[in-house]
C-alpha positions as CSV (number, residue, x, y, z in Angstrom):
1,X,40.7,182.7,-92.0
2,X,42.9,185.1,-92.0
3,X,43.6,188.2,-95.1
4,X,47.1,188.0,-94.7
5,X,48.2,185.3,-97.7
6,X,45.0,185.9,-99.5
7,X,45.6,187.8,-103.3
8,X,42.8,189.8,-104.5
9,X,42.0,188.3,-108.5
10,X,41.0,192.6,-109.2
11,X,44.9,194.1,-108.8
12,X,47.1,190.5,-107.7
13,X,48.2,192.5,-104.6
14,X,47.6,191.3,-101.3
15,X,44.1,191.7,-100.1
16,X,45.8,192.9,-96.3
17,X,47.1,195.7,-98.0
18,X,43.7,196.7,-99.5
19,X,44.9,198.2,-102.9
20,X,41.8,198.4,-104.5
21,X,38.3,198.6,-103.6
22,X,37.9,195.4,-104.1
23,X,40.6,194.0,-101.6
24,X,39.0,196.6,-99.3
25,X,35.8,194.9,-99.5
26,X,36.9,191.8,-98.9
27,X,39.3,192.5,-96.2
28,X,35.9,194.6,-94.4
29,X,33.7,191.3,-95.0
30,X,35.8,188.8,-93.7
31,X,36.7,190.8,-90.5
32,X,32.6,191.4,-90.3
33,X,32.5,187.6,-90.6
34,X,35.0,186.3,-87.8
35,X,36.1,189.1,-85.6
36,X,38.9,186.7,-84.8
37,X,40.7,187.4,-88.4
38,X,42.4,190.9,-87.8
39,X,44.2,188.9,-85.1
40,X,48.0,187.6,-86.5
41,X,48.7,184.2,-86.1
42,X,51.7,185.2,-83.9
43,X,49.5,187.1,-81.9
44,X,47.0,184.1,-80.8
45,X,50.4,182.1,-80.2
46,X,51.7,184.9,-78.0
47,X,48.2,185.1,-76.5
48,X,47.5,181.0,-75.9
49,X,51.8,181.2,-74.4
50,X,50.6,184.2,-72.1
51,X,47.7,182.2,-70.8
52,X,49.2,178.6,-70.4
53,X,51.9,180.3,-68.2
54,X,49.1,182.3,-66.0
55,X,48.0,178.5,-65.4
56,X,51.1,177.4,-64.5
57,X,51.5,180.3,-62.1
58,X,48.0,179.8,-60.5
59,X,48.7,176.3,-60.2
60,X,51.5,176.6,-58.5
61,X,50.8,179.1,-55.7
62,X,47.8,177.1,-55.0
63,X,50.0,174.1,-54.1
């Protein structure tokens, strides 16, 4: 799970921005708990595009 559409129930701000202590205690647990979470979404797309190609390209010049 990612912080980034989560709202903190202490200041209704978004806990990514880590407006109050709160938010920045929850924002610092959940990236304790999955070290995955401070990756974007668009990141891990960009990421899984980067390595399907790098397949592709191994593939290939072993054919």
């Amino acid at each position: 799970m990612t912080c980034d559409r989560l709202v903190c129930a202490n200041c209704a701000g978004p806990v990514s921005e880590g407006r109050c202590p709160v938010c920045r205690a929850s924002r610092a647990r959940l990236e304790r708990e999955n070290p995955w979470s401070a990756i974007s979404p668009a990141a891990l797309i960009a990421l899984l595009v980067a390595l399907l190609a790098l397949v592709l390209v191994v593939e290939h010049a072993a054919a």
